[in-house]
C-alpha positions in Angstrom: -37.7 11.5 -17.7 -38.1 15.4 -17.8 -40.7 17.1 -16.6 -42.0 21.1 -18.1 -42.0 22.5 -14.7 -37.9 21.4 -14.2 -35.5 22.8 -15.8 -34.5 20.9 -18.5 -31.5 18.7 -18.3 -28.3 20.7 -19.9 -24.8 20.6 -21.4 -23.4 22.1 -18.2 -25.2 19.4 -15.7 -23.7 16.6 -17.8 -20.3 18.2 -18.2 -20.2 18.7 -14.4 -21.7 15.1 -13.7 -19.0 13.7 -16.3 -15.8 15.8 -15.3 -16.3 16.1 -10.9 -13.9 14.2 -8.9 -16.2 11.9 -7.0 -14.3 8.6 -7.1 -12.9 8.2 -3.5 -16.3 9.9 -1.9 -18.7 7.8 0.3 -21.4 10.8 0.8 -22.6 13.0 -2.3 -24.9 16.2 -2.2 -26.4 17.4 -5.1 -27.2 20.8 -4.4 -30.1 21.8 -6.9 -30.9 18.4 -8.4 -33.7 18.9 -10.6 -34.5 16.2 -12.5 -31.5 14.3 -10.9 -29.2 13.6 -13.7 -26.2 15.0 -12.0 -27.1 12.1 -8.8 -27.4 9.7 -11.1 -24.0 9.8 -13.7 -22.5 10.4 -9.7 -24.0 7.2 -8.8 -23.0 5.3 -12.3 -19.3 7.0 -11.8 -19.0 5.7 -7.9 -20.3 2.2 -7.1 -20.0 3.3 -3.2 -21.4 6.3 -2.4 -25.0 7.8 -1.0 -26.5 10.4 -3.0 -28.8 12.8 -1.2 -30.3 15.5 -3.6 -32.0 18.3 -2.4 -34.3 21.1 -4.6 -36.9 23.6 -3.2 -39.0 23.3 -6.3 -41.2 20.7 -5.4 -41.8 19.6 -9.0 -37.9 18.4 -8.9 -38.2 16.5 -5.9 -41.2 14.4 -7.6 -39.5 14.4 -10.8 -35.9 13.2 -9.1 -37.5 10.4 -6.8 -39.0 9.0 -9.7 -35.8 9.1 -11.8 -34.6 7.3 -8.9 -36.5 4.6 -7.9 -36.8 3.9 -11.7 -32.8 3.5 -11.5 -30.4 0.5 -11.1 -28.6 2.8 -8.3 -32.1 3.9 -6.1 -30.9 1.8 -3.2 -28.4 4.4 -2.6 -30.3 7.6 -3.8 -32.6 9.7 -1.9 -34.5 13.1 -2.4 -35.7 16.0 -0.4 -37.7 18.8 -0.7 -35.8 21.9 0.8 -34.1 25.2 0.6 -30.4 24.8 1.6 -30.1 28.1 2.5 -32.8 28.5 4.9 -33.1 24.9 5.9 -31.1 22.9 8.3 -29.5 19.2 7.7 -28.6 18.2 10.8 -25.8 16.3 12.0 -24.9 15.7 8.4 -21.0 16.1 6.6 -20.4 15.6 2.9 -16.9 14.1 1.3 -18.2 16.0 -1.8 -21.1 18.6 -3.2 -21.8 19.0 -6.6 -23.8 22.4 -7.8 -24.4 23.9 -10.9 -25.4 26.9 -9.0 -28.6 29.5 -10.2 -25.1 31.7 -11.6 -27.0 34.4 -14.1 -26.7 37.6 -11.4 -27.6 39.8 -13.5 -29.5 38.3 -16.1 -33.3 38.8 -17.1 -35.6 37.2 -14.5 -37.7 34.7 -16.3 -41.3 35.0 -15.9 -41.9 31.8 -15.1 -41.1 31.7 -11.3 -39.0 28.3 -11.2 -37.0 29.1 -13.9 -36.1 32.4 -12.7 -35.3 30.5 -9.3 -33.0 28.1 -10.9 -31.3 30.2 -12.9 -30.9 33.6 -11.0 -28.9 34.2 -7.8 -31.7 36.9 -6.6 -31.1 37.4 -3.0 -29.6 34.0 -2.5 -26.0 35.0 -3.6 -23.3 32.3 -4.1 -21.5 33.7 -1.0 -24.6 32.3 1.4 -24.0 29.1 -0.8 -20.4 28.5 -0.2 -21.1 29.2 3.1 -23.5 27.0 3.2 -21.6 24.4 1.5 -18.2 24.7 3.9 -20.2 24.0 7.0 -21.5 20.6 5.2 -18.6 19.4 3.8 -16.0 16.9 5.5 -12.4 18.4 6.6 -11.3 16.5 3.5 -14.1 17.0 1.1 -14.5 18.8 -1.8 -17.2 21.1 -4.0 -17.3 21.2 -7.4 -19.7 23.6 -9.6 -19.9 24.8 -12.7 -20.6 28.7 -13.6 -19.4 31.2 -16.3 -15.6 31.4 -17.0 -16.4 35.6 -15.8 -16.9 34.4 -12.6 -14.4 32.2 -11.7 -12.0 35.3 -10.4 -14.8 36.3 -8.2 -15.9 32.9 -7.2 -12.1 32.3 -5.8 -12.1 35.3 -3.7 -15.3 34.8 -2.3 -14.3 30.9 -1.3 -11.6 31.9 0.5 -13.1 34.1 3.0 -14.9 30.8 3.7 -11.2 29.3 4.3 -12.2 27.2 0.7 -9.4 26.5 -1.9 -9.5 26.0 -5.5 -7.8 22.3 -5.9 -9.1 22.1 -9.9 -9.7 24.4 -12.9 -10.8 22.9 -16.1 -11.7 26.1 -18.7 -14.1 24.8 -21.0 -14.3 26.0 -24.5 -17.5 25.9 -26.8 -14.6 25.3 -29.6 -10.8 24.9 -29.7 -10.3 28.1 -31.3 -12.8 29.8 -28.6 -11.8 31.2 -25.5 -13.3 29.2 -22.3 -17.0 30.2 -21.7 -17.5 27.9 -18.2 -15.4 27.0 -15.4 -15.4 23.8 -13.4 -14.1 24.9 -10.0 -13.3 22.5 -7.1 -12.7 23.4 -4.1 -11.6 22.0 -0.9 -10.8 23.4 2.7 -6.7 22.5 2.6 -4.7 25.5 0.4 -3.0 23.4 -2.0 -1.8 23.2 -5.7 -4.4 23.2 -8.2 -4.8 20.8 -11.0 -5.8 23.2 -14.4 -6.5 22.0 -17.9 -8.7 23.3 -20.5 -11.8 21.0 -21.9 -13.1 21.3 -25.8 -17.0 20.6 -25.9 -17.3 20.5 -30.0 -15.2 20.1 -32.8 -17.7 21.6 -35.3 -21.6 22.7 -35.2 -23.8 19.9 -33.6 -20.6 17.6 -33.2 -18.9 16.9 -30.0 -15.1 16.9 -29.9 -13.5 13.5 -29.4 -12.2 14.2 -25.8 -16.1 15.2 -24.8 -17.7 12.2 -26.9 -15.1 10.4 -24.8 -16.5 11.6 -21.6 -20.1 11.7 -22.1 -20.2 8.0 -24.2 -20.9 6.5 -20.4 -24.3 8.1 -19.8 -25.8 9.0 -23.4 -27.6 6.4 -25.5 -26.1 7.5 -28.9 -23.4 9.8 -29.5 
């Protein structure tokens, strides 16, 4: 169920819900959950863990909860209504937070005033997130977002002032003859080796590539 006052569900939210390396985490936050897709292919992908998603547009949290107690997983996911960045969660650690962060910097402000909140930084910079996101996490936790392939240099540089590590890259391409247009970045708080690969979303127009249908055949009702 979507709702016209949440952001519509996207390519990037299922590529991130599809591709994010949740399999041996126990506590999940969905940072930005919107209609709650992201919670739920998490919750489809990992029969163990607790979901918490958290929006401050009110609208999402309705929209989630209902998406969730309508699921076969709603024992194990929950909702709330707050800003991460200016609201506390106390007492709670992550082993893994998922974001497709509000990433367009620079980009035209939409008029409509939760759009332009999910989809512009504004004053709320991904620095303060990753901030944020390193004081939730467990020592061996991980993040994992999805933004434009411009901003993966920057995104790196930033993370490791907060003592966070890229342990994945996967450069996703629009087409195999395109360069990468997204980035899914993991990150975690030990400096090791990261795991890079590239991803193809279509193999023409309107169809997927096999290696995406391959991915996404779990959570959609016809490919």
């Amino acid at each position: 169920m979507q709702h016209p006052k949440v952001f519509k569900v996207g390519t990037d939210a299922c590529i991130l819900g599809a591709l994010a390396r949740i399999g041996e985490a126990t506590s999940i936050l969905d940072v930005g959950t919107g209609s709650g897709v992201v919670a739920l292919m998490c919750a489809q992908r990992n029969s163990k863990a607790k979901i918490l998603g958290v929006d401050s547009n009110h609208f999402s949290v309705e929209l989630a909860t209902k998406n969730f107690s309508d699921s076969i997983f709603s024992d194990r996911l929950s909702c709330r209504n707050l800003d991460l960045l200016a609201d506390v969660l106390p007492h709670l650690k992550f082993d893994h937070i998922i974001c497709n962060p509000p990433f367009f910097a620079n980009g035209i402000q939409s008029i409509n005033n939760h759009k332009a909140q999910a989809r512009h930084e504004s004053e709320n910079g991904l620095s303060r997130f990753l901030a944020k996101f390193q004081s939730l996490l467990t020592n061996t936790g991980k993040i994992t977002m999805i933004l434009p392939q411009n901003r993966m240099q920057e995104c790196a540089e930033m993370a490791q002032i907060r003592q966070l590590f890229a342990s994945a890259l996967i450069h996703i391409r629009p087409f195999s003859h395109r360069p990468p247009n997204r980035i899914v970045i993991e990150l975690a708080k030990s400096n090791q080796k990261s795991v890079e690969r590239d991803f193809t979303l279509y193999q023409s127009e309107q169809l997927l590539s096999k290696q995406a249908t391959y991915l996404l055949e779990p959570f959609y009702l016809h490919l």
